[in-house]
Each structure stands twice: as C-alpha cells, then as structure tokens.
matplotlib code that plots the C-alpha trace (Angstrom):
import matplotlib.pyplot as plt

x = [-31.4, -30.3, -26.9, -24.4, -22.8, -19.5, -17.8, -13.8, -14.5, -16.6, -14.4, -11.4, -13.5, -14.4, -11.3, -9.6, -5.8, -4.5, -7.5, -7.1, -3.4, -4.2, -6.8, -4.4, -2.4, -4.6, -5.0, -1.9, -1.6, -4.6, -3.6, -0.2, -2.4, -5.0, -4.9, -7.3, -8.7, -8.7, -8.4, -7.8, -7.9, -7.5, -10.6, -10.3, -11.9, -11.4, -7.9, -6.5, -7.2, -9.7, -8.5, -10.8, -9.9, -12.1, -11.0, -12.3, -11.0, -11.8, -12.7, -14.9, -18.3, -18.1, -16.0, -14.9, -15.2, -12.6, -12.9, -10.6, -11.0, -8.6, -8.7, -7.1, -4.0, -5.8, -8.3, -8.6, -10.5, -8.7, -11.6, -11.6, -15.0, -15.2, -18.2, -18.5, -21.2, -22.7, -20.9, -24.1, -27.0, -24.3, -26.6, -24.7, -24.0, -21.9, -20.4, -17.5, -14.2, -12.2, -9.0, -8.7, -9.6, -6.4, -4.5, -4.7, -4.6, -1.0, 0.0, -1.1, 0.4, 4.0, 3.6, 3.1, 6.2, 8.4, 7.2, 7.7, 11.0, 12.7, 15.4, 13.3, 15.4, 15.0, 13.3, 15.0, 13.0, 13.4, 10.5, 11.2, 8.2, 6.0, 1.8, -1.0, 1.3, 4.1, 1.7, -0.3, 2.9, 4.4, 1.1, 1.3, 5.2, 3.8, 1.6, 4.6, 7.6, 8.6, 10.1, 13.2, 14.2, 12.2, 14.1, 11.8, 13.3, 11.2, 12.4, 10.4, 12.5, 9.9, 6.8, 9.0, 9.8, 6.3, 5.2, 7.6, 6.6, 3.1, 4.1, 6.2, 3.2, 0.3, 2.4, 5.0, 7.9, 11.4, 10.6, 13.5, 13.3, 16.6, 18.5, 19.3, 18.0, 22.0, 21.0, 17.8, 18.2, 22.4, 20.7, 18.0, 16.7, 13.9, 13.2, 9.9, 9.6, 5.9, 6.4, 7.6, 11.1, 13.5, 17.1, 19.7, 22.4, 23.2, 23.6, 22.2, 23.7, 23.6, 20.9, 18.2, 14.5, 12.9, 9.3, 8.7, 4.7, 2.8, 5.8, 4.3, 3.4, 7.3, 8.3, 12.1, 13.8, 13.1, 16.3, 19.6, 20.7, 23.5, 21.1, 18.6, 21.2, 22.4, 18.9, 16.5, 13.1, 10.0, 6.3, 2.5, 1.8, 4.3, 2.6, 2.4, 4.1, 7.5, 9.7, 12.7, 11.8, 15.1, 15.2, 12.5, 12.8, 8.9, 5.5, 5.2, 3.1, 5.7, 7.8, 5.0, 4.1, 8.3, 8.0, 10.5, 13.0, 12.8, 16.2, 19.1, 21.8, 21.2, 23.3, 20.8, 19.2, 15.4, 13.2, 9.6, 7.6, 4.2, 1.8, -1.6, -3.4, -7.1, -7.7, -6.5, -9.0, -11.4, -10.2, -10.2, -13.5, -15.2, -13.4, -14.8, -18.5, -18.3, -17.4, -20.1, -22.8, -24.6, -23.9, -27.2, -25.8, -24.6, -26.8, -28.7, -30.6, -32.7, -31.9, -34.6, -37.8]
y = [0.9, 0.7, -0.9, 1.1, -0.6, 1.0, -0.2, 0.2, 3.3, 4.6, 3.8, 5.5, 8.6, 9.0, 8.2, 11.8, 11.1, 13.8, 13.4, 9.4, 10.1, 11.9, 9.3, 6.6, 8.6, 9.1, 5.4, 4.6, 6.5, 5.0, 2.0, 2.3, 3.6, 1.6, -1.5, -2.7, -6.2, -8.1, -11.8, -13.0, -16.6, -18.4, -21.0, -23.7, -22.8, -24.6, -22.0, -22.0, -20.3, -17.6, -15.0, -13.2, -10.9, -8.4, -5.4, -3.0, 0.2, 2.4, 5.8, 3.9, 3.6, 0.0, -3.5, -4.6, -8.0, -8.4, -11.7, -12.3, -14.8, -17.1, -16.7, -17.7, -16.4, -15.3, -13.3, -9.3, -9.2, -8.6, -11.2, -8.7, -7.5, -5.6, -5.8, -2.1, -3.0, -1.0, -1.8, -1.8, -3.1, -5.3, -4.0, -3.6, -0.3, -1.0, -3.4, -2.3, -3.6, -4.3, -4.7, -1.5, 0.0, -1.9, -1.2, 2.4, 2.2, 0.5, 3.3, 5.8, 3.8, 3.5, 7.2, 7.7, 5.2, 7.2, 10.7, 9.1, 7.3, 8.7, 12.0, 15.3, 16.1, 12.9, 13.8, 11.4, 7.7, 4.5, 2.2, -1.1, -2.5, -2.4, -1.3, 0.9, -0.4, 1.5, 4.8, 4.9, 5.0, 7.6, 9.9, 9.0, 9.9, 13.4, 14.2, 13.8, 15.0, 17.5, 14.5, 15.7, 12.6, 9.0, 6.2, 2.8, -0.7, -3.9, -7.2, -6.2, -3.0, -2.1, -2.2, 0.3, 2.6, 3.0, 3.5, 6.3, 8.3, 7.7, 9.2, 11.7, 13.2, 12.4, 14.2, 16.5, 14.2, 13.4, 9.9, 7.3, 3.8, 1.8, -1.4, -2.6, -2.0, -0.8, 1.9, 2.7, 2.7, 4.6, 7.8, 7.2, 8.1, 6.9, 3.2, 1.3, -2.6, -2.6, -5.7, -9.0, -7.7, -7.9, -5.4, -7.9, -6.4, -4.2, -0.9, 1.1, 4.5, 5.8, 7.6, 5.7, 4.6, 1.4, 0.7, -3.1, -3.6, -6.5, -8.1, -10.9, -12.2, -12.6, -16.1, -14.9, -11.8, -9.3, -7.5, -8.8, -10.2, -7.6, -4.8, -5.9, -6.7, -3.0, -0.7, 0.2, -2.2, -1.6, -2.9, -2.5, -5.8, -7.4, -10.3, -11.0, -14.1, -13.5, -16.0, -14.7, -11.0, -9.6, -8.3, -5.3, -2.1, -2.2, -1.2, 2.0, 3.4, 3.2, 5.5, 7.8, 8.0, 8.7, 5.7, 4.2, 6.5, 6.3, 7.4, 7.8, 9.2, 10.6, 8.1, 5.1, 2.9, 2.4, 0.1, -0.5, -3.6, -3.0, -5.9, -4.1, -5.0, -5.5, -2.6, -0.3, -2.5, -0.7, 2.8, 3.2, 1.8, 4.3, 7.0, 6.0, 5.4, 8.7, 10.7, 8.6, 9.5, 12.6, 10.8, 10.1, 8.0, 5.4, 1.6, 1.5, -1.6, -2.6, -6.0, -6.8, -5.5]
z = [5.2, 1.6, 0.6, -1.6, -4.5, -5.6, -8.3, -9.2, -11.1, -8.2, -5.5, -7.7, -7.7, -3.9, -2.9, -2.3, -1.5, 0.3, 2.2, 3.2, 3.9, 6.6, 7.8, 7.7, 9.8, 12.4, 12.0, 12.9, 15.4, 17.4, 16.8, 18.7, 21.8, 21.8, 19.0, 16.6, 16.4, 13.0, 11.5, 8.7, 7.1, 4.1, 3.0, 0.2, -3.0, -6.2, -7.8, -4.7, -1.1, -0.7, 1.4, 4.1, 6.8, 9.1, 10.2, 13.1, 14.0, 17.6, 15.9, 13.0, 13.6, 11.0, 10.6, 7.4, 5.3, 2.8, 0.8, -1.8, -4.6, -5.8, -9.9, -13.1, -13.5, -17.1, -15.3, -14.8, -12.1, -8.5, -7.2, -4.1, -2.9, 0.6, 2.6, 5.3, 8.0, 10.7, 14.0, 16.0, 14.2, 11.1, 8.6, 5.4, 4.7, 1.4, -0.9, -3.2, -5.5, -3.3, -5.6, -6.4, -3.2, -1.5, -4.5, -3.5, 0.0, -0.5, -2.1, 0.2, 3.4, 1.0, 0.8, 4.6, 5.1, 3.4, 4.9, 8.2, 7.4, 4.2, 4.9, 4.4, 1.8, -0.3, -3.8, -6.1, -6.5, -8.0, -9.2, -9.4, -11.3, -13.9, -14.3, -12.2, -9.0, -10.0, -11.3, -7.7, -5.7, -7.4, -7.5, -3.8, -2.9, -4.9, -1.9, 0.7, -1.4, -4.3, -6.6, -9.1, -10.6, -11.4, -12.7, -13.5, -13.9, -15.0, -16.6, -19.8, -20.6, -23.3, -20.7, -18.6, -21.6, -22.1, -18.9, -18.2, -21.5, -19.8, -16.6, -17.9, -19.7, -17.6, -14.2, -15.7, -14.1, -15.1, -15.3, -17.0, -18.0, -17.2, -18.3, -14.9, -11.3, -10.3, -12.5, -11.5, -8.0, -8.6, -7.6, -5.8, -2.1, -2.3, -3.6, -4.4, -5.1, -6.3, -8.1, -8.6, -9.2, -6.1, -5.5, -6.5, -4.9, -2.2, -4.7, -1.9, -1.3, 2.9, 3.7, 1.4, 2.3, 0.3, 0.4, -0.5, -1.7, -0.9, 0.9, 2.4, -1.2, -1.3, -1.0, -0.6, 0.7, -2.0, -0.9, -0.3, 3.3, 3.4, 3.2, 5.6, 8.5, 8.4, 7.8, 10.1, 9.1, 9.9, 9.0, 9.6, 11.1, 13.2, 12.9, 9.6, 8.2, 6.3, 7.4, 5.3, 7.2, 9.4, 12.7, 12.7, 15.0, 15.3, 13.6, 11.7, 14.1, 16.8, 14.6, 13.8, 17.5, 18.3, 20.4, 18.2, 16.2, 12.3, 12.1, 14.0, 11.6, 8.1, 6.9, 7.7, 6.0, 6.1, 4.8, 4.8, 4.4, 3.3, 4.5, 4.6, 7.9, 7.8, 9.7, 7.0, 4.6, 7.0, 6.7, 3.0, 2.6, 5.4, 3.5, 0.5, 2.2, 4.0, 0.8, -1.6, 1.1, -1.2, -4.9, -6.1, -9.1, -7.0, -6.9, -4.0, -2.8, -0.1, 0.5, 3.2, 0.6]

ax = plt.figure().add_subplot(projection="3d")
ax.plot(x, y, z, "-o")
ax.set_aspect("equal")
plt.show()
C-alpha cells in the first residue's frame, strides 16, 4: 500500500468546507450516542512539550496520530504532522501538515457552534484577533449565516486595518477595523476570540453567542467572570483542562442532539469554548484522505520496498 504525502497547500485544496461541516456534524452527533476513544499526552522535547493525541471515530474506517512539535517562537512552521492509519491492518494510509489542517477544522467546528447556538437571526460578528485565524472563521460563519456587518479588533490596530481591507476585497464583506474591543463587539451577535486577545469587559448585548478558539491555550479566563456566570457555556471536550472554565451546560453534541437546549430565551447568552478533541483531528484528515484519493499529483511512497 502506498503512503500519501499531503502537504499544507494540498490539504488546503481537498478540504471542501461545506462539505466537512456537515461531517463534523455527523460527528458530533455519533459521538453523543455512542463516544469516541482518544488520548492525548505531552512528551519532553528540548523547546518545551511535544504534544500527541490519537483519535478514533465509530463510522471511520482509520485512527489518527497527531504529534505536535514544540518550536521556536521564531519559527513558521505549525510543527504539527498527522499520521491517518488503517484501523485494521495500521498501515499508513497518509501523512499530512497537520497545522493547517487543525487550523481549519477549528474554524469549521466555531462555525458549527454558532449554527447550533447563535439566534437564527444573528448576522452581525465581531473578530477579536488578528491573521489566517481570524480569515478561516469568518469564511466559515459564511457557510452557516448571511453576515451584514464585521467589526475586527487587535492590539496592533494597523495589522487589523489591513486585514479588513483584505477581507473586505477578497469576500465582498462589510468588514471594519476598530480602536477598542467595546466597539467591536457594540453591535455584534456574533463574537469570535481567535486570538490572544481576551473581552475585557462585560460589553455584551442579550442575545449574543461568543466562540472562544483554542481556549485551553488560555492561561486565564479569556472573558470576564460576570459574563460567564450568566451565559449558557458549552464545549467539545468536557474533559479538557481549563481550570479558570465556569459551570458548563454540557458538550456541544448534547445541544446538537436536543439533549441539552442551546437556548432557552432569545435573550441568552451563549458561549462556546473551542478545545478540539482528537477525534475531530481524525475527521478532517479522512475528509481530506477521502477527497485526495483520485489526485495523481500527490507523493506516493511505498514504505515497505
């Protein structure tokens, strides 16, 4: 059996959105019936712990081996590879980035979030952030929800003045820097921490969803006490470790199942913290294995000649 090599460009170009959205769905949804096994440890390497986690899934015929690399904060690579292996025999069906393929898969879970949680009516988002975080979640609230206004705030105001003009042209969006995350966030229903930079205050009007990225890379509560004891918070792993985390009315795949309600006024408050089980690590890279089957361009090698 030959081994597929996918770089980040190649994974970027197999991965069809609309398409893995509705995978991850179905994900989720087996996995509040019948639950998925994964681990995930941290081993000593010379910049710090190296991160691997393996992830299974019922209706995938594969397991996953994520191992990410502990680099130089100077460095541009994500240090992520991912490893897809045959579930019966182990052979290795693929190896590809594996930075960019989580990257993605974040944003298409935030999106899914916010379909499941967010009003229907809720079209107006703040991005609270900077770089290709900020980009992939908004292409990915585009495949749940007809967007009206985008407001961006980052600590390095110029960074978010060019990134909206970027976005602006690149998707045809009302897209705003602003000079404060108060402002950004003033009109917003929807709201998306893809960075390092938290809500400061409790600006929140009723009604609104927030996303937080990545949140167990949060050493403190990205959002203010206040806000937390009052929404509705959910996650994708409950057992995930974020000590600073409030009281949390279940998984997201309770509320996609209805087993636990996403809302229960228009008037509350959700918020979603995005930890990225390994599971979903598995997902996104079948997806991309399944849909890179027929390209003859892709590296091939047959590691047992």
């Amino acid at each position: 059996m030959l081994t597929a090599v996918l770089s980040r460009a190649e994974v970027s170009r197999h991965m069809q959105a609309l398409h893995l959205l509705t995978e991850v769905r179905q994900a989720f949804g087996t996995r509040g019936l019948v639950g998925t096994e994964q681990s995930s440890f941290d081993a000593p390497s010379g910049n710090g712990p190296t991160l691997v986690r393996q992830g299974t899934h019922p209706r995938i015929p594969a397991w996953s081996l994520m191992v990410r690399a502990a680099l130089p904060a100077s460095s541009k690579s994500s240090g992520a590879l991912l490893q897809l292996h045959d579930k019966e025999s182990g052979q290795l069906l693929a190896v590809m980035d594996g930075g960019h393929l989580t990257a993605l898969r974040a944003s298409i879970v935030g999106a899914l979030a916010a379909d499941v949680l967010a009003k229907p009516e809720a079209k107006n988002v703040a991005l609270l952030g900077t770089g290709p975080a900020v980009s992939s979640a908004l292409k990915a609230l585009r495949l749940v929800r007809t967007l009206e206004r985008v407001t961006l705030y980052d600590f390095d105001l110029a960074a978010s003045t060019e990134q909206a003009l970027k976005l602006h042209q690149t998707l045809s969006a009302r897209v705003r820097a602003c000079e404060s995350p108060e402002e950004a966030v003033s009109r917003a229903d929807l709201v998306v921490l893809a960075g390092n930079v938290p809500l400061p205050t409790d600006s929140l009007a009723p009604g609104t969803h927030v996303t937080v990225m990545n949140a167990e890379k949060h050493l403190v509560a990205p959002l203010p006490p206040s806000l937390m004891e009052r929404a509705r918070c959910f996650c994708d792993d409950v057992r995930a470790p974020m000590p600073w985390a409030p009281k949390l009315m279940g998984e997201l795949a309770q509320a996609i199942s209805g087993a636990v309600p996403a809302r229960t006024s228009a008037d509350d408050v959700t918020v979603f913290f995005s930890i990225g089980p390994p599971f979903l690590d598995l997902v996104a890279a079948w997806h991309v294995y399944e849909g890179a089957k027929a390209d003859e361009t892709l590296t091939r090698l047959d590691l047992e000649a």
